[in-house]
Structures are given as structure tokens and as C-alpha cells.
N, C-alpha and C positions, 0 to 999 in steps of 0.2 A: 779271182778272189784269193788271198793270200789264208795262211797258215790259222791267222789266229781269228779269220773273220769266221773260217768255217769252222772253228772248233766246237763241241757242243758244249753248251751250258750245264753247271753244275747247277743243278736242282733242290733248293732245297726246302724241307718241308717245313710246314709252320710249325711241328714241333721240336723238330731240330732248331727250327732258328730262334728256339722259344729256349732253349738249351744253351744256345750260344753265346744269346744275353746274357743269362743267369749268367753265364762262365766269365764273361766282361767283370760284374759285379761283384765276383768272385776273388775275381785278380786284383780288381781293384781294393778291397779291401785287402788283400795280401801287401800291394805296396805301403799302405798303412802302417802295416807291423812292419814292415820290413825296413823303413827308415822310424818306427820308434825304437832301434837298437841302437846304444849310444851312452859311453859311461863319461864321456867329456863335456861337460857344460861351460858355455864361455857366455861370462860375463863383460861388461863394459872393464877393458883393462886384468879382469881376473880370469884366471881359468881354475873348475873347479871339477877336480876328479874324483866321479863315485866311482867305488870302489865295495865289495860286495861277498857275497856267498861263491864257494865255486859252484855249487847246482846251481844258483839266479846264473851265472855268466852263462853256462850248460844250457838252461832252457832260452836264455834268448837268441844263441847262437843257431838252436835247433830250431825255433820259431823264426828268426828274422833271417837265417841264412841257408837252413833246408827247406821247413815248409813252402815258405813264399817263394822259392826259387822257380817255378813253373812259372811266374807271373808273368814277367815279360819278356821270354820267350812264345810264351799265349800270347799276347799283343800282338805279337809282330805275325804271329801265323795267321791269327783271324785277320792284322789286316792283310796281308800277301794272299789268304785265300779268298777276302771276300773283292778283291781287287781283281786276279787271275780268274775265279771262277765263269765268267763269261767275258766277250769280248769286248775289248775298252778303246778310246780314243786317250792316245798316250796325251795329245794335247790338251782336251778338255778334260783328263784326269789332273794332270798337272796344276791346270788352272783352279781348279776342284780344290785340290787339296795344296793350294799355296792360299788360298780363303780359309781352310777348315784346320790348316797346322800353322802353315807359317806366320799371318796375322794373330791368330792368338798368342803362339812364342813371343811376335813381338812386343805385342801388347802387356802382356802380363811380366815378361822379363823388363817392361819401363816400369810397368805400374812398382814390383817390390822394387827396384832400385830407388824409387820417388819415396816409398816408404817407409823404406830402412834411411833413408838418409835423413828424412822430416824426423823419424821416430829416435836418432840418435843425435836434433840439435834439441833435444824436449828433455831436459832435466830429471824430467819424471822418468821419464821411457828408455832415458841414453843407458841405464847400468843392467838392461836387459838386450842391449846389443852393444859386442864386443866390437875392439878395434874402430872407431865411429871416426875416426880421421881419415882412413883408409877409404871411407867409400865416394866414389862420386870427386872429393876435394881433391885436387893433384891429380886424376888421371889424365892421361893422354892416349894418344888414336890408339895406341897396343892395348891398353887397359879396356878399350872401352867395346873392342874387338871381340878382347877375351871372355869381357861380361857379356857377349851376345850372343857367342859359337864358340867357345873355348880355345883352348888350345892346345899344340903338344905336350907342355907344363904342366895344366890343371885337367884337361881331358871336358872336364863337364864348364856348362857358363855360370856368372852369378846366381839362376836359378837353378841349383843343378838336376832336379829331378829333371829339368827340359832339355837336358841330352835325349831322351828319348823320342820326342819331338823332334829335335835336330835330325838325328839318323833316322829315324819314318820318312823324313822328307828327302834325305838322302839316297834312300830306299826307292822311294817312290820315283825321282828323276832318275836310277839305273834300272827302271823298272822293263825296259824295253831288253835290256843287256842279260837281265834275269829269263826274261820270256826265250831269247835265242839259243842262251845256253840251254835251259830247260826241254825245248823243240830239238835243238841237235842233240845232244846225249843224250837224251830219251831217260831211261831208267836207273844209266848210272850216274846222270848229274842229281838222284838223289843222296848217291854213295862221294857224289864231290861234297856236297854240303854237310854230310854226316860227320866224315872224317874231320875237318877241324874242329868242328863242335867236343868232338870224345877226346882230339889228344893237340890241340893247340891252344893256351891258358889265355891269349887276350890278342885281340887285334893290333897290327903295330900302326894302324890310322887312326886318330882318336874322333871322329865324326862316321867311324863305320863299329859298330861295336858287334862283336865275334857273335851275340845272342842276334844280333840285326839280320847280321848278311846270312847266318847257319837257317834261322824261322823262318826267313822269307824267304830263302830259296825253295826251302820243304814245304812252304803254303804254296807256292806257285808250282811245283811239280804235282801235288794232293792236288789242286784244283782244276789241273786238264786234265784229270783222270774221274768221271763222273761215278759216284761210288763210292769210289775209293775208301771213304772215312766211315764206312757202313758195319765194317767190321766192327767199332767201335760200340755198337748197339747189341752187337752179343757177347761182351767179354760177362767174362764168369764175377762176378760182383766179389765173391769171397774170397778167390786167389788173389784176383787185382788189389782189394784190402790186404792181403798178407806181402803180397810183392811191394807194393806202399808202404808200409809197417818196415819190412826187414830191408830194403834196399836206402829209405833213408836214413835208417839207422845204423846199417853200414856205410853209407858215407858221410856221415857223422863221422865215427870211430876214427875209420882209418885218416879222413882229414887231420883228428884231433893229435891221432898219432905221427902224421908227420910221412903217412907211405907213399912212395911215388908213384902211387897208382890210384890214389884217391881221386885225380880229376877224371879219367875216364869211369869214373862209379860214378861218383856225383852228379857228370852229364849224364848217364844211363839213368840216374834215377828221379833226372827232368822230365824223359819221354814218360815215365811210370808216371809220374806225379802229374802230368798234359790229361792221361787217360783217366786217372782216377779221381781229377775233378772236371773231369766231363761225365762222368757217373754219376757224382755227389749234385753235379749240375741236372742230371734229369729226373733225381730223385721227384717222387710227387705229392711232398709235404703242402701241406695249401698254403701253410702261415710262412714258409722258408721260401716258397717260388713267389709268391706275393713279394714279398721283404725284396728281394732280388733284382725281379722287376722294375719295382721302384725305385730300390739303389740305381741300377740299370740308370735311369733317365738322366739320374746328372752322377754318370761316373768322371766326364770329361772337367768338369767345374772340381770337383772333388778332386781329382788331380791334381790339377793345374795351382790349387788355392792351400792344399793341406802343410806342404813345408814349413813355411818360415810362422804357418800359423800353428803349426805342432811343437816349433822349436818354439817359440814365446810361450806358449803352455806348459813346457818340461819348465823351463825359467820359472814361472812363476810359482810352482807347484815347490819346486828346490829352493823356493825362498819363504814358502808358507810351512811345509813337510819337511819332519825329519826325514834323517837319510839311511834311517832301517833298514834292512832288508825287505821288511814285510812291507813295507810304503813303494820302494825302488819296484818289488813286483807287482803291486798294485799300481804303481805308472805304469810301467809297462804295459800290461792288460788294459787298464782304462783308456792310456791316452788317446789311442789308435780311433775309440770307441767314440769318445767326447770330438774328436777333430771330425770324424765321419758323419755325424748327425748338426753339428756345426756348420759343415763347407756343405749339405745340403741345406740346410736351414739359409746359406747367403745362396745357393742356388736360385731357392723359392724366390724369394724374395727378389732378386736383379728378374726372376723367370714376370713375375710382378709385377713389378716400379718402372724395372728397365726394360723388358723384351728387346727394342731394338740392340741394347749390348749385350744381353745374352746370348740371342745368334748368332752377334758377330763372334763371340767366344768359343760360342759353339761350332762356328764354320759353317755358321746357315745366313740365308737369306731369308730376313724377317718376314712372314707371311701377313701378308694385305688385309684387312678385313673386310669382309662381304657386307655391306648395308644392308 
């Protein structure tokens, strides 16, 4: 019996895993805001630059570049621990999750290219997407590469939120390379993973991205260690709020100012921000864990759909609203809100009409019904 058959099973209890959730739908709403920050709007042929308050720039930088920065590095640890945590079959993992990532990627990375392109021969639709010659007409095998997995040049594909995807699956097939290191160094291949996360600014592979390889190695070391994250259940609520408080906002500052020591603050103040919304995640409001929950069930659809349908909304809104300040922060706050309850609202609905493509979306197999 080899290393990882005998290892034991990380245990977890149905409130913690009730916690976990929440903290999924947590993140996932963090991506929200964190690509509603953006003062460049392009139009069909026009680009048009807001431009604004220095406190508005202040609050969305602090909203879309400190707050939500937990987020996905969270992703990548729940998936690395709930992956490590007991023993797997690297091949029927594989197969697993080239159904649950890699179909969906492709899927939905045709569907927006089908629809930005239909959407910019349509008269109506074309001056709400820029560059409309560019897409799809004239490309060739590099082009079409790039729009699927990126490249050195652009890093992220025509979807770009679905880099994330890309490197999860990336993840996943060195996912055996991750286990051996982890088995051989023992305790300090957690201090391998640490170290470029605090003082190395970006990966120089663009399908491995430096939040990838740093979370899943920390979720796969955390999860042969049965325990381990238990700690987690006694931190002191009030300190942990004030270490939140003052550490993002110290790497705020010194970002703002230019110090060369802001990125290892700002990575220090991911692991705070990891822990205090797994706090905020077990709180036990009834109407906020409900809410959660239910976010919870289509985080994956809310993903995959909010982009280009967040971007058409900021368009639209810029050509209805003036471009006040007080309008500019009231997109900001709204948009995230309006796309969220939206990409579930097309959730229901395909969960509805279509089940069998919802699965597939989901990276499930549609369940039979019993007569």
C-alpha cells in the first residue's frame, strides 16, 4: 500500500462544510466587484474614459483590489484541499475534472465568441462592442489558440475570467508532482510555497499563475494534516477584525505610495483576509447563511456568465447615466448586484428548460429520473 492510499482522511464536519460553502459564495461574489473596477469603456470604434473623484478611484481600488483579493486564492485552496484531503485516483480525478472544467471552458469560451460576433454584425448591438472586425473575421490557428488558452502576450484567453479554469486544470494534471513534493519535504514544502507568494510579483508561465501554484500547494500540505485548519475555530473574532482592518489598509497606503515592500504586506494581508472571511462565513445570521447557501448552488453558472454580461451593462448604463460621480459610484455598487441576481436568474432557468446543459456546465452528469 503506497503513501497516499494509507493516508487518513481529512474529516469534515457538516458544519464546517456548511462554512465552506458560504465561503465559495462569498468569493464568488468578491469576483463580482472585483472586475466591476474599470474606468475604460469601449465602444464600437470609440473609447471612452471616466474619469472621476480621487476618493471614487480610493474606494474602488480598495474594494476591487484589497477586499476581494482573498478570492482566488480561496478557490484554489478549497479546490487543492477538498482534492488532497482523502485519497484519489489521479486518473479518474483527471477524467472528473476534464468533464467539470475543461468542457465547460470550452463550451462557454465558443458560446461568447458566437455572441460577440453575431452581436457585432447587428446594427443595433455593434456600438456596444468595440473593434467588431477584429473578432472571429481574419483570425488564423495563432488567433484562435490564443482565444482558447492564451498566451505569452495576452496571459488570459478571449474569456478572460476563464484563465482560472485554465490553471485549476493545470493544477489538477500536476496534481500527483504537488502530492510528492508535499510527502518529501514534509513541513517545509509549506515554507516552499510561502516564500514566492510573499516576495515573487507574478509567475513567469502564463497558464500557471503564482495565486495557483502558492494555494494549492498550501491546500495540499493543510489537507494531509487531519486538523490542521481547527485552529481556525478559535481565533479571537475581535483581534482577527482589527488585524483585517489595519493590515489592509496598510497595504493600501504603502501600495498607493510606491514602497518596495508593499507586496509582501499585501500577500500577508490575503492569509488575514482567508481567515476573516471564514469567520464572517460561520457567522449564524439565518437570513445571511440562507442567502449564501443559495448563492452557493449556482456560484459555478455566475462565474462562468457574469463578464461580458457585466460589461454590456456598464455600456448600457454609460449611454442612459450621466457620468457624475454620484451615478459612477452607484454603478460601481449596483452593477456587481444586478449581474449576481441575473446570471442566477439564467441559472434557474437552463437548471429548468435545460437540465441536461446545465450539468453539462456544471461538470455533472444529468441525473435519470426514477419513474
Amino acid at each position: 500500500m503506497n503513501k497516499a492510499d494509507s493516508r487518513q482522511e481529512y474529516t469534515i464536519s457538516p458544519e464546517t462544510s456548511e462554512i465552506l460553502t458560504i465561503l465559495k459564495a462569498i468569493f464568488t461574489i468578491m469576483v463580482l466587484f472585483g472586475h466591476s473596477y474599470g474606468n475604460q469603456i469601449n465602444f464600437a470604434d470609440k473609447e471612452v474614459v471616466v474619469t472621476g473623484a480621487d476618493w471614487l478611484r480610493s474606494f474602488k481600488v480598495i474594494v476591487s483590489s484589497i477586499i476581494v483579493s482573498a478570492s482566488v486564492p480561496g478557490f484554489y485552496f478549497l479546490s487543492s484541499f477538498f482534492l488532497y484531503r482523502k485519497p484519489y485516483s489521479y486518473k479518474e480525478n483527471l477524467i472528473k475534472k476534464t468533464r467539470s472544467i475543461a468542457v465547460p471552458y470550452l463550451i462557454i469560451t465558443t458560446f461568447w465568441i458566437a455572441v460577440l460576433y453575431i452581436a457585432r454584425n447587428i446594427p443595433p448591438l455593434a456600438v456596444f462592442f468595440s473593434s467588431s472586425n477584429q473578432v472571429v473575421t481574419g483570425w488564423g490557428p495563432k488567433d484562435w489558440i490564443t482565444a482558447y488558452v492564451g498566451s505569452n502576450d495576452t496571459h488570459f484567453p478571449f474569456v478572460y475570467p476563464l484563465w482560472f479554469l485554465r490553471d485549476l486544470f493545470i493544477m489538477n494534471l500536476l496534481s500527483k508532482l504537488f502530492d510528492i513534493v508535499t510527502d518529501l519535504l514534509g513541513d517545509f514544502s509549506v515554507i516552499l510555497f510561502l516564500l514566492p507568494w510573499l516576495f515573487v510579483a507574478s509567475s513567469p508561465i502564463f497558464f500557471c499563475d503564482i495565486r495557483a501554484v502558492c494555494f494549492w500547494g498550501i491546500g495540499c500540505y493543510f489537507a494531509k494534516r487531519p486538523g490542521s485548519l481547527s485552529f481556525l475555530n478559535n481565533l479571537n473574532k475581535g483581534l482577527l477584525t482589527i488585524a483585517y482592518i489595519v493590515l489592509n489598509a496598510a497595504a493600501y497606503i504603502v501600495s498607493e505610495a510606491g514602497f518596495s515592500w508593499a507586496l509582501p504586506l499585501y500577500r500577508i494581508s490575503v492569509f488575514v483576509s482567508l481567515m476573516f472571511w471564514y469567520m464572517v462565513a460561520s457567522l449564524k445570521g439565518s437570513y445571511f447563511k440562507t442567502f449564501m447557501l443559495f448563492t452557493a448552488k449556482y456560484c459555478f453558472c455566475i462565474y462562468l456568465f457574469h463578464e461580458f454580461s457585466m460589461t454590456t451593462l456598464k455600456k448600457i448604463l454609460a449611454k442612459i447615466l450621466p457620468s457624475s460621480v454620484a451615478f459612477q459610484f452607484i454603478q460601481f455598487i449596483i452593477v456587481p448586484v444586478i449581474i449576481l441576481f441575473f446570471t442566477i436568474a439564467c441559472s434557474m432557468l437552463l437548471e429548468k428548460f435545460t437540465p441536461g446543459l446545465y450539468a453539462v456546465l456544471n461538470g455533472r452528469s444529468r441525473k435519470k429520473k426514477i419513474a
